[in-house]
C-alpha positions, 0 to 999 in steps of 0.5 A: 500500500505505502509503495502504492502511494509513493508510486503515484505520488512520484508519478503526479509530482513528475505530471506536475514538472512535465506540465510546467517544462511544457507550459515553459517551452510554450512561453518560450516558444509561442509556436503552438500549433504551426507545422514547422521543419525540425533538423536535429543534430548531435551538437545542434538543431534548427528548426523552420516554420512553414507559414512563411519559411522562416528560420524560428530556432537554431540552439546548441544541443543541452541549451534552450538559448535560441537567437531567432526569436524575433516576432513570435506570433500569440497563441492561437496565430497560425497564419503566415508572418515574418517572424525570426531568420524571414526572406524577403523575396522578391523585393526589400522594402515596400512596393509602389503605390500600384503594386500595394493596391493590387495586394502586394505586400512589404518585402515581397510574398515570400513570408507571407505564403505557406511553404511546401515541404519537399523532403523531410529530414533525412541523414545524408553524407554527413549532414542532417537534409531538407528541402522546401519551396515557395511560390510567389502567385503575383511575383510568378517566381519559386524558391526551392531551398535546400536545408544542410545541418552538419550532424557533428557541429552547429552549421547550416548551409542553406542552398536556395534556387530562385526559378522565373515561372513567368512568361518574360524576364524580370527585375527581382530582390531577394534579402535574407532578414535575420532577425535576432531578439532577446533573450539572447539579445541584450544590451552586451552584444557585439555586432561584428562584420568585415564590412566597408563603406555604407549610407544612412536609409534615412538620407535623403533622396536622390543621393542617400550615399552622401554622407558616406559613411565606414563601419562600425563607428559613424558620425550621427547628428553631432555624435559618434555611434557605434552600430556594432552596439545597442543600448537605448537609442536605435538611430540611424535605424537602418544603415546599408554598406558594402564590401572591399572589392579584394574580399571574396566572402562577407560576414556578420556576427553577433556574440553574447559574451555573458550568455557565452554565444555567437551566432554568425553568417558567411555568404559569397559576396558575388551572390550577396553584396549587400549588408544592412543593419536594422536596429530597434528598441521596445521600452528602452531596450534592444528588442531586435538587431537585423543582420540583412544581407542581400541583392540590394541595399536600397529600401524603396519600390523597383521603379527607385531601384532602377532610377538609381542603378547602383550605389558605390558602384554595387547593383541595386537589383538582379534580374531573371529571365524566362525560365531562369533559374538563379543559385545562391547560398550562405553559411549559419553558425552557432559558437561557444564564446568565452567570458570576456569575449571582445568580438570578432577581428576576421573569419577565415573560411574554407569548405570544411573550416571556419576559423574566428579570430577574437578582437583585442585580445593578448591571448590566442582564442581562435574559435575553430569549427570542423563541419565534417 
């Protein structure tokens, strides 16, 4: 009788922490209810939702610490949305007046539609695999992405084929809008890229490009701001820049020494020449970080766009034929840091290494990651 009761007495106390890790995981979560596409890897695992195709977790094995928390929708909300890593695809920005009359929506239909799901997670050659689609009804183009988590380190190489279903060619754009929040993100992360020489959105028209401005740290009206940071103040709120015309790869990267993560991107600068960096505050603290990089870095409808041609000698926008199709690629990762971490000085990349090289540092603490 006594083991009766202790039997069930343990059994309702392990009902009762059960319901609180998944009340704990729903508050933390708040996707409920969304089909999402999950990769699951010995050191990492990374998730998608398919009402929108964004990237919605990407944590380390034995940690809950997720970067892409980003504009959760509430309980309930199944809908399609931009939400965590979301692509905008085909265009960055807003549409012209028309074209919103006629039901086009900001940065493109690409978050705004239900994807569909390829295959599902399988192990192949060493990587955890997936693949999924979209189709853009007014945009008459598809985006076939092919997911890639390493089964034995926290990297993803995400493979995207942009395919013209239409009649004619056309003009497009496509941004990745990574979007970081808390709570990984806080006032102690180091935003860091080997970017160049940029503009504020903000600018006026026709020449944005003047002041030209070097990053991270800018002139700002009467005082000097370092995009790498975010306390209170958000302004300039979105800045676009461009790479040296030596660098092959563009990166950015955003660390948490306290919380002991980065979380970064490696990306071919002839597929993504364009960096731009949103920041944003909700009750005087960081509540998102974009670290976007894309075909362009103009933040107006294509009739501006092919008004302007380029800006620092860089493309404002691509174009597609008939039939075409376009590949590009990139490279997410995730890395323990160590306490004190200064941030990132430069990123050497090669097929099956990443090397992060620390900052300001005395002593030698290259981060090294194998992906096979």
């Amino acid at each position: 009788m006594e083991n009766t009761i202790l039997c069930k007495t343990i059994w309702i106390s392990l009902l009762f922490v059960c319901i609180a890790a998944a009340k704990l995981c729903t508050a933390e979560t708040g996707l409920e209810g969304r089909e999402q596409v999950t990769l699951k890897g010995a050191t990492a695992q990374f998730g998608v939702d398919i009402a929108g195709g964004a990237i919605i977790d990407f944590h380390l094995t034995g940690s809950q610490l997720n970067p892409f928390t980003w504009n959760y929708p509430e309980k309930g909300d199944i809908a399609p949305r931009p939400m965590g890593h979301f692509i905008c695809f085909d265009r960055w920005g807003q549409p012209s007046e028309q074209e919103q009359k006629n039901g086009m929506t900001f940065h493109g239909e690409a978050p705004y539609v239900v994807w569909k799901v390829l295959s599902k997670p399988s192990k192949q050659n060493g990587n955890i695999s997936a693949q999924m689609l979209c189709t853009l009804p007014m945009g008459g183009m598809t985006l076939k992405r092919t997911i890639d988590l390493s089964d034995t380190s926290p990297v993803v190489k995400i493979t995207e084929e942009i395919t013209n279903i239409n009649k004619l060619g056309r003009i497009f754009n496509i941004v990745q809008h990574p979007s970081i929040a808390p709570p990984f993100l806080d006032e102690s992360v180091i935003v860091d890229s080997n970017a160049w020489k940029g503009y504020m959105q903000e600018s006026p028209w026709p020449n944005p490009e003047e002041p030209v401005i070097y990053w991270p740290s800018i002139a700002y009206k009467g005082k000097l701001v370092d995009l790498g940071r975010l306390d209170n103040d958000p302004d300039p709120a979105v800045v676009s820049f461009v790479f040296r015309d030596s660098v092959e790869y563009g990166w950015v990267t955003a660390s948490n020494p306290g919380k002991g993560l980065m979380v970064g991107y490696i990306f071919k600068l002839s597929e993504y020449p364009w960096l731009n960096i949103w920041r944003n505050i909700k009750d005087g603290k960081p509540a998102a970080r974009g670290l976007e990089f894309g075909t362009t870095g103009l933040h107006k409808p294509f009739g501006d766009m092919i008004t302007k041609n380029t800006i620092f000698d860089r493309s404002l926008f691509e174009y597609c034929d008939a039939n075409q199709t376009i590949t590009k690629s990139y490279v997410l990762f995730l890395a323990e840091i160590p306490k004190g971490y200064k941030g990132v000085e430069e990123i050497e990349y090669s097929e099956n290494t990443i090397i992060i090289k620390e900052k300001e540092t005395t002593g030698k603490r290259d981060i090294t990651i194998k992906m096979k």
